[in-house]
C-alpha positions as CSV (number, residue, x, y, z in Angstrom):
1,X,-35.2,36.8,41.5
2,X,-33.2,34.5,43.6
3,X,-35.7,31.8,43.7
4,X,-36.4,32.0,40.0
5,X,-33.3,31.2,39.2
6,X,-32.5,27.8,41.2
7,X,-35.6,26.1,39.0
8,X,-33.4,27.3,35.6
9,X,-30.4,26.1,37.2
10,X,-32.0,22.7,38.1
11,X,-33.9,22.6,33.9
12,X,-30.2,23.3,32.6
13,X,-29.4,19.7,34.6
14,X,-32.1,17.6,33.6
15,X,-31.6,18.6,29.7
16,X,-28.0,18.2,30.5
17,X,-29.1,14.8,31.6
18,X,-31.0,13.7,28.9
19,X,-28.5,14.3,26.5
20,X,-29.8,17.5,25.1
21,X,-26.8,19.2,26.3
22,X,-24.4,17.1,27.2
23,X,-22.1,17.4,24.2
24,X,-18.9,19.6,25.7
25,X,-17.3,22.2,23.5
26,X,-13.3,21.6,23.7
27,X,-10.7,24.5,21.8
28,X,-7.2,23.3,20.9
29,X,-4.9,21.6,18.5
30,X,-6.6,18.6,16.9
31,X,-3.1,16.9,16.2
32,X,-1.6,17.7,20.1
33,X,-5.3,15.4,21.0
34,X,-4.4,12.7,18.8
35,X,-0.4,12.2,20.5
36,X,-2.5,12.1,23.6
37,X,-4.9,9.4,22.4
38,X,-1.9,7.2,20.6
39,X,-0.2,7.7,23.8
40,X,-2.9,6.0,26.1
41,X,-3.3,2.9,23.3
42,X,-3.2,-0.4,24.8
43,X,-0.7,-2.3,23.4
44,X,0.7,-5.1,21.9
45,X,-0.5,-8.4,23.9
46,X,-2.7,-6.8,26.6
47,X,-5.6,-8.1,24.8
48,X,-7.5,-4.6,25.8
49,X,-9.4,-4.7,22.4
50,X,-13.1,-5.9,23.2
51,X,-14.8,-7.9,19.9
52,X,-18.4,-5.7,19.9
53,X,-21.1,-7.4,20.0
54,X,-23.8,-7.0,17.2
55,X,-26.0,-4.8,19.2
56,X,-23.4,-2.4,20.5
57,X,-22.4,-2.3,16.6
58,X,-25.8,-1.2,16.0
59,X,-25.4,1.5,18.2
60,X,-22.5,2.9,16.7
61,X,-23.9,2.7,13.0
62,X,-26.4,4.6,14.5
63,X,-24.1,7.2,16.4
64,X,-22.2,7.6,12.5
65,X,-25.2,8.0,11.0
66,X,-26.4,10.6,12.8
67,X,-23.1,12.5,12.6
68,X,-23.3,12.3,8.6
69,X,-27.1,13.4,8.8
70,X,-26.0,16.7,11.3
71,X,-27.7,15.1,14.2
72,X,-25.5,15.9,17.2
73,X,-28.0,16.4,20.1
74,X,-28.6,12.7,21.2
75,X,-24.9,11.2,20.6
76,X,-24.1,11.5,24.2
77,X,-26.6,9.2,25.6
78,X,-26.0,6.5,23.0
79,X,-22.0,6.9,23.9
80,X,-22.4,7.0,27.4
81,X,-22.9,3.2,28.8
82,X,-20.0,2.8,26.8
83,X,-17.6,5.3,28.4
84,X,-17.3,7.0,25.3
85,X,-17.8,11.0,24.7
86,X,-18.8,13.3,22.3
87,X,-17.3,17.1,21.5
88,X,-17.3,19.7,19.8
89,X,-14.0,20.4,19.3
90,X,-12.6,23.9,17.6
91,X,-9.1,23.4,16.0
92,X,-7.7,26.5,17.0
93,X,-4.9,26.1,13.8
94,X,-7.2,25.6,11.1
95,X,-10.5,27.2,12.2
96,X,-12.4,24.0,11.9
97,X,-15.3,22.5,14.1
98,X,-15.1,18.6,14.2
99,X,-16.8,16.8,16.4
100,X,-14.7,14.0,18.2
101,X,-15.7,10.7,19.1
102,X,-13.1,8.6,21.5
103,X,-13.0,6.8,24.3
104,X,-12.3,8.1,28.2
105,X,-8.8,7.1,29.7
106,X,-8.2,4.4,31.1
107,X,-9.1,2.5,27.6
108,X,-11.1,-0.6,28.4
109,X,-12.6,-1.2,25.1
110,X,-10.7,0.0,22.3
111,X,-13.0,0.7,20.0
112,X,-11.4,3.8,18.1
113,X,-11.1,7.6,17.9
114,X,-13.4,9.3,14.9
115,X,-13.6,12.8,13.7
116,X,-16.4,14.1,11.8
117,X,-16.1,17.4,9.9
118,X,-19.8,18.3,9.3
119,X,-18.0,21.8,6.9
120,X,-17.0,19.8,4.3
121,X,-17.9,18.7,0.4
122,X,-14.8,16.2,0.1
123,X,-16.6,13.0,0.6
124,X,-13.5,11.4,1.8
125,X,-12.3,9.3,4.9
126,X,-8.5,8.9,5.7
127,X,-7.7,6.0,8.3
128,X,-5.3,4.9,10.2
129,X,-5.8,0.9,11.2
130,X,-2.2,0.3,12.2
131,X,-1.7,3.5,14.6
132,X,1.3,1.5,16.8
133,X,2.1,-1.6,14.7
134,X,2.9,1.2,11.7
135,X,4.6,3.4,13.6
136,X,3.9,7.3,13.0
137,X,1.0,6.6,10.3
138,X,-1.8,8.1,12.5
139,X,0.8,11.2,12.3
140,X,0.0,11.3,8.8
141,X,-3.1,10.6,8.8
142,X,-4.2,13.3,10.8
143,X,-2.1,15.5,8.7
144,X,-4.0,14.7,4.7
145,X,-7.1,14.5,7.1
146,X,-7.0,18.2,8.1
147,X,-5.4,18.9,4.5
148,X,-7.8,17.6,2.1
149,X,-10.5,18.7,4.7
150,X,-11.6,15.3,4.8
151,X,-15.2,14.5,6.2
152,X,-13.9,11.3,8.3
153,X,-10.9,10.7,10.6
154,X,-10.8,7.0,11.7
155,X,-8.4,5.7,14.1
156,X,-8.1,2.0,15.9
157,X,-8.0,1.8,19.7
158,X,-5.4,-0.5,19.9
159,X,-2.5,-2.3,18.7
160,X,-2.9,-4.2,15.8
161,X,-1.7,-7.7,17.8
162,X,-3.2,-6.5,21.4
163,X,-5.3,-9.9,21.2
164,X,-3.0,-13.4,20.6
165,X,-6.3,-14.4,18.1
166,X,-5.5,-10.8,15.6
167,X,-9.4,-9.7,16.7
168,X,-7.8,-6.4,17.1
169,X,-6.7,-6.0,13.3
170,X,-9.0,-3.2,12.0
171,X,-8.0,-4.0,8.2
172,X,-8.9,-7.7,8.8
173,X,-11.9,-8.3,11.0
174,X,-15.4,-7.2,10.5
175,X,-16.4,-7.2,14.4
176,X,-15.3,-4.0,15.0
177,X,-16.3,0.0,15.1
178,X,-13.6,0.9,12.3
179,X,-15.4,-1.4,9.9
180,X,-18.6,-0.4,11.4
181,X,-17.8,3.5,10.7
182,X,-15.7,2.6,7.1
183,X,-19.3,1.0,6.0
184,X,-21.8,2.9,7.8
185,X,-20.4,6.5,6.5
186,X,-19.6,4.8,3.1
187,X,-17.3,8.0,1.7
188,X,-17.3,7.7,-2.1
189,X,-13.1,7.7,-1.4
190,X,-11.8,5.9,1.6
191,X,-7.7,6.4,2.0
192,X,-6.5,4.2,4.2
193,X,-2.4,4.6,5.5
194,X,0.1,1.7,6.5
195,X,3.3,1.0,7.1
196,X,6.0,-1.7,6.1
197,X,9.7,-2.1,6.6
198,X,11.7,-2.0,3.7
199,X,14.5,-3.5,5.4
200,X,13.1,-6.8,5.8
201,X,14.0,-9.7,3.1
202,X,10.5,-10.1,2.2
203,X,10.6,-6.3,0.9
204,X,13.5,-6.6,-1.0
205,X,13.2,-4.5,-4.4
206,X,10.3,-2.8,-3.2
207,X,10.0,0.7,-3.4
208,X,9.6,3.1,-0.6
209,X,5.6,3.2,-0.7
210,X,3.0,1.2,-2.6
211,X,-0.3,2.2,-4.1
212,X,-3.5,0.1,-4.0
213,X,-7.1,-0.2,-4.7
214,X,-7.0,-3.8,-3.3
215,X,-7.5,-5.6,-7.0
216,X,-5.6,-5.7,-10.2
217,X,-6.8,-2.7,-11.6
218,X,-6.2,0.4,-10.2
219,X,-8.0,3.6,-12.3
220,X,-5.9,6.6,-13.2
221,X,-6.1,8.0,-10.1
222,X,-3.5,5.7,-8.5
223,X,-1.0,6.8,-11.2
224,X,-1.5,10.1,-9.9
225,X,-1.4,9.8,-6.4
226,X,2.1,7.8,-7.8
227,X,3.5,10.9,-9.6
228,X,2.9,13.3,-6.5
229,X,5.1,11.1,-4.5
230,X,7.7,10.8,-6.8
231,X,7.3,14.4,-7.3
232,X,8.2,14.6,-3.3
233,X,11.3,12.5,-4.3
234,X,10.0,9.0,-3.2
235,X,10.1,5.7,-5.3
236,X,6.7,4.7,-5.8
237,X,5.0,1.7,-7.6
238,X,0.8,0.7,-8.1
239,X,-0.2,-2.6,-7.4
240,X,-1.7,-3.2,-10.7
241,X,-1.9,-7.0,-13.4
242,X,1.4,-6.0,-14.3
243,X,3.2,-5.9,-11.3
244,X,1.0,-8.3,-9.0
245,X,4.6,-10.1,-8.8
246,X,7.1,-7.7,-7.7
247,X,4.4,-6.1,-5.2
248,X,1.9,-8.8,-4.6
249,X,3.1,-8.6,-0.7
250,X,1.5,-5.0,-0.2
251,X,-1.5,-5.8,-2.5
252,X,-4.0,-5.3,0.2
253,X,-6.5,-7.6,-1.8
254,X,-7.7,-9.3,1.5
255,X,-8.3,-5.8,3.1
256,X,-11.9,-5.8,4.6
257,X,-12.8,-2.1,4.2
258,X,-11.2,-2.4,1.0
259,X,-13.1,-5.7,0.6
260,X,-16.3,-3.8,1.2
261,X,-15.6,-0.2,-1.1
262,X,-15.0,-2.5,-3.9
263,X,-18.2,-4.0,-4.0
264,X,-20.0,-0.7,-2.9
265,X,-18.7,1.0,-6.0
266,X,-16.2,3.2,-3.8
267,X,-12.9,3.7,-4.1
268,X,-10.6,2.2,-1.9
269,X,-6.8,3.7,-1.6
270,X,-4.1,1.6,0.6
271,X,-0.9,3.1,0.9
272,X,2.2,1.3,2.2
273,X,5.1,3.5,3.5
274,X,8.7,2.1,4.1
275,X,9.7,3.4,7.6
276,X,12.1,6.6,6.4
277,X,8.8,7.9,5.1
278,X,7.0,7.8,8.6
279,X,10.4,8.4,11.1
280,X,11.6,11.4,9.3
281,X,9.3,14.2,10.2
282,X,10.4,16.3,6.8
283,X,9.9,13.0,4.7
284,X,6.3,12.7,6.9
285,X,5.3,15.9,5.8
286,X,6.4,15.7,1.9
287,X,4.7,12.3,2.0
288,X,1.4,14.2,3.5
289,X,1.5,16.9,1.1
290,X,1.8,14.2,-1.8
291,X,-1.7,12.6,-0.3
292,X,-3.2,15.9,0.3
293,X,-2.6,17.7,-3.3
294,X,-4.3,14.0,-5.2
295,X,-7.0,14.6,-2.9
296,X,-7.8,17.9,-2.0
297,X,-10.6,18.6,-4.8
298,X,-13.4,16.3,-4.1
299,X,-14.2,17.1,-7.8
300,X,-11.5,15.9,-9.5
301,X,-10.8,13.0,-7.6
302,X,-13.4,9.8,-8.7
303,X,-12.2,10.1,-12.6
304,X,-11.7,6.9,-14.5
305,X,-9.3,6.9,-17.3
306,X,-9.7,6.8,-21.0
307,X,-9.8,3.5,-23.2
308,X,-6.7,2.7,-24.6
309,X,-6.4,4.0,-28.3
310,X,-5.4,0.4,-29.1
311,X,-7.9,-1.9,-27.6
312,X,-11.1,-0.7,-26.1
313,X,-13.6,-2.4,-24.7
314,X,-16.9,-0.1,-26.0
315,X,-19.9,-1.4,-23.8
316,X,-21.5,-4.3,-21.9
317,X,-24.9,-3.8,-22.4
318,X,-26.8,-4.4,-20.3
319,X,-24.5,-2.6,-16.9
320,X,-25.4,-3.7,-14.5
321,X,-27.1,-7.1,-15.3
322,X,-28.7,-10.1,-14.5
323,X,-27.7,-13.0,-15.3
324,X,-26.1,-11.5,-18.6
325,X,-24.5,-9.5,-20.6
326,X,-23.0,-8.8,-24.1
327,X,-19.6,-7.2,-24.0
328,X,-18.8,-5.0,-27.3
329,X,-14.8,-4.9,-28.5
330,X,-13.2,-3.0,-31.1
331,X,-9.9,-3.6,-32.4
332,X,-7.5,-1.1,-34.0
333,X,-5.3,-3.8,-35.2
334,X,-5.7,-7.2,-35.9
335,X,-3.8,-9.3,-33.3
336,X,-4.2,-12.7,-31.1
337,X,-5.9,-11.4,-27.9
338,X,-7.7,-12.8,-24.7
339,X,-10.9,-11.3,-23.0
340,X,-11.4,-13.0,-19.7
341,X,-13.6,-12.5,-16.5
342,X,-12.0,-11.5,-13.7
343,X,-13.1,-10.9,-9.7
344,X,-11.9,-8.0,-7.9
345,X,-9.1,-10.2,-6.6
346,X,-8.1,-10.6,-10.4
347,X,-9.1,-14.0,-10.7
348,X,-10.1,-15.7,-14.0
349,X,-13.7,-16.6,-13.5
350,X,-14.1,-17.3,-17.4
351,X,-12.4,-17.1,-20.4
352,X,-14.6,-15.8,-23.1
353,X,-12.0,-15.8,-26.2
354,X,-8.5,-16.7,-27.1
355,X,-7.4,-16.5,-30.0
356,X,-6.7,-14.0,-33.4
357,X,-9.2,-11.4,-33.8
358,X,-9.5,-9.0,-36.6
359,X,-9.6,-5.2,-36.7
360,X,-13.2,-4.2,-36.1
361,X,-16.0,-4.3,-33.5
362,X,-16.9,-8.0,-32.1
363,X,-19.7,-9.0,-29.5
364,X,-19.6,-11.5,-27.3
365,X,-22.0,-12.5,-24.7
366,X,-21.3,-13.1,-20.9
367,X,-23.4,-15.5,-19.1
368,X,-23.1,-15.1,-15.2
369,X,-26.1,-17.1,-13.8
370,X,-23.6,-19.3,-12.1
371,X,-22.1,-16.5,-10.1
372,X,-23.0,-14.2,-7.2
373,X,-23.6,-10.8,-7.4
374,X,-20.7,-8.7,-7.7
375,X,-18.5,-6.6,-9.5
376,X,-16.4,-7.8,-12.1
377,X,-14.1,-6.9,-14.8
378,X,-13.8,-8.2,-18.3
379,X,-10.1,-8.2,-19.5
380,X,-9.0,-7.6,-23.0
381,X,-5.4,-8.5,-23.1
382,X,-3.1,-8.3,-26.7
383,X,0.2,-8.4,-27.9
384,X,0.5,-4.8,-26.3
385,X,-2.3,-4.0,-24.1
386,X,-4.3,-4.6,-21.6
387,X,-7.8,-3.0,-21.3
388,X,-10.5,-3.8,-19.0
389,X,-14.1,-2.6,-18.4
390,X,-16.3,-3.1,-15.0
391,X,-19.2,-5.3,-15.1
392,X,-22.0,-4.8,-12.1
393,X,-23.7,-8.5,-11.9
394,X,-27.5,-7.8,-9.6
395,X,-29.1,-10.7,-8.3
């Protein structure tokens, strides 16, 4: 029996070795792991973020793809030239199994921290880009992401401004893992958390967080993640055509994973919170709770809202198109009105009609042959309204 046993002993190695079993089971507080991560961050000017190269990109679209598709068993030996692990981690408070992606101390590459929660229908990823530069917001982050039981966790690896050139800021570069991950595991809702300081002249008259989908024209959602925090007692505004000029600052239309969900047909959520928000830990918590109750039912959360009982814009038929389409409009009342095309940055690409329409159903016909595929939105704007419908362009 003795000598039977040294050839298992020497199998369990080689699997172990070729990745079979090298994933390592952890148990303990998901949230206590993350203070350890944030607290081993390189940060700002130490220029510890390394840009990835394609090919190590590639290998980490692969390593999220096979976490979405349930495949755990080979993770380990694409992670491990780059001194990253793999676990299986059991949250002890909640009762979850995540598995946990990060990087071995001391950080060299900075590349991120990701949680995957393979127990989950809420096809929804909450991110924190800005874990040092917005102080406290991977504190909340973690928080909706165990909440709302969220399938992705994303965190950056380093301060925002650890590189002089801004390489190392995960909402504006696209060499990086946390756009790699945002892309690759392409959640139908992607909530991404900042931070701003209120006391700063530039802010002045802002309220104490900001809601965006990174264009003019947030759906109906926004205005209910809005009310839940000014439910929690917090001032709240949407970045929206009507106030693009008292919040234009926290806008986030240059936002590259927002950039990307827009023209994936996902929704994109960027939330700017004045400090008191992220240094008090009961204000934290409230603002947490306001973010988990908008998202917690994966059901619920993707509706669009109705047409205005004023203005609606019926159809564009075809949608999507190419290289046009014919965009229907009924009018309640007759009134001088302007239907416009607009990017998702809320730009005027064309200006279909301006001018007095009567009460009743008009056509009019887009012609995008000039333009590059996309998603746009045709604008109906009147004496008091604005409606708008989303027009798919396919080349």
């Amino acid at each position: 029996m003795r000598f039977l046993r040294i050839p298992l002993f020497l199998a369990f190695i080689v699997l172990a070795c070729q990745g079979l079993w090298a994933q390592t089971t952890v148990t303990g507080n998901i949230e206590t792991t993350i203070v350890d991560i944030v607290d081993h961050i390189p940060g700002i000017g130490t220029n510890k973020f390394v840009i990835p190269t394609t090919a190590q990109m590639s290998v980490f679209q692969s390593v999220f793809s096979q976490m979405n598709a349930g495949n755990f068993s080979d993770i380990q030996t694409l992670l491990a030239p780059f001194d990253y692990t793999i676990s299986r981690f059991l949250n002890t408070p909640t009762s979850d199994t995540l598995y946990l992606v990060k990087e071995n101390y001391p950080i060299k590459l900075g590349w991120g921290t990701f949680i995957y929660n393979p127990k989950t229908s809420n096809d929804l990823a909450i991110e924190a880009p800005h874990p040092l530069w917005d102080r406290y917001t991977w504190s909340m982050a973690i928080k909706v992401f165990l909440g709302t039981k969220a399938k992705w966790f994303m965190m950056a690896g380093t301060h925002r401004y650890a590189n002089s050139d801004s390489s190392s800021d995960m909402a504006h570069v696209t060499a990086s893992m946390f756009y790699t991950a945002h892309k690759t595991d392409a959640n139908a809702i992607a909530v991404q958390i900042h931070g701003f300081d209120g006391s700063s002249p530039q802010y002045a008259g802002y309220p104490n967080a900001v809601i965006s989908n990174g264009t003019l024209y947030p759906s109906a959602l926004y205005y209910t993640l809005r009310d839940n925090y000014v439910q929690q007692g917090f001032t709240t505004g949407v970045f929206s055509y009507s106030t693009y000029n008292s919040l234009n600052q926290l806008g986030a239309t240059t936002n590259k994973e927002g950039l990307w969900s827009n023209s994936n047909n996902k929704k994109f959520v960027h939330i700017e919170h004045d400090q008191p928000l992220r240094f008090d830990t009961t204000k934290l918590r409230k603002t947490a709770n306001a973010i988990i109750k908008t998202f917690s039912q994966p059901t619920e959360i993707a509706k669009e809202p109705s047409q205005s009982k004023s203005y609606n814009l019926i159809e564009a038929f075809p949608n999507p198109f190419n290289p046009g389409t014919t965009i229907s409009v009924s009018i309640m009342t007759g009134d001088l009105v302007t239907l416009s095309i607009r990017d998702i940055l809320g730009r005027t690409i064309q200006t279909i009609h301006e001018g007095y329409l009567a009460a009743g159903k008009h056509t009019f016909r887009f012609d995008a042959s000039s333009l590059p595929s996309g998603i746009y939105f045709g604008t109906l704007t009147g004496s008091n309204s604005l409606q708008r419908i989303k027009l798919i362009l396919l080349k």
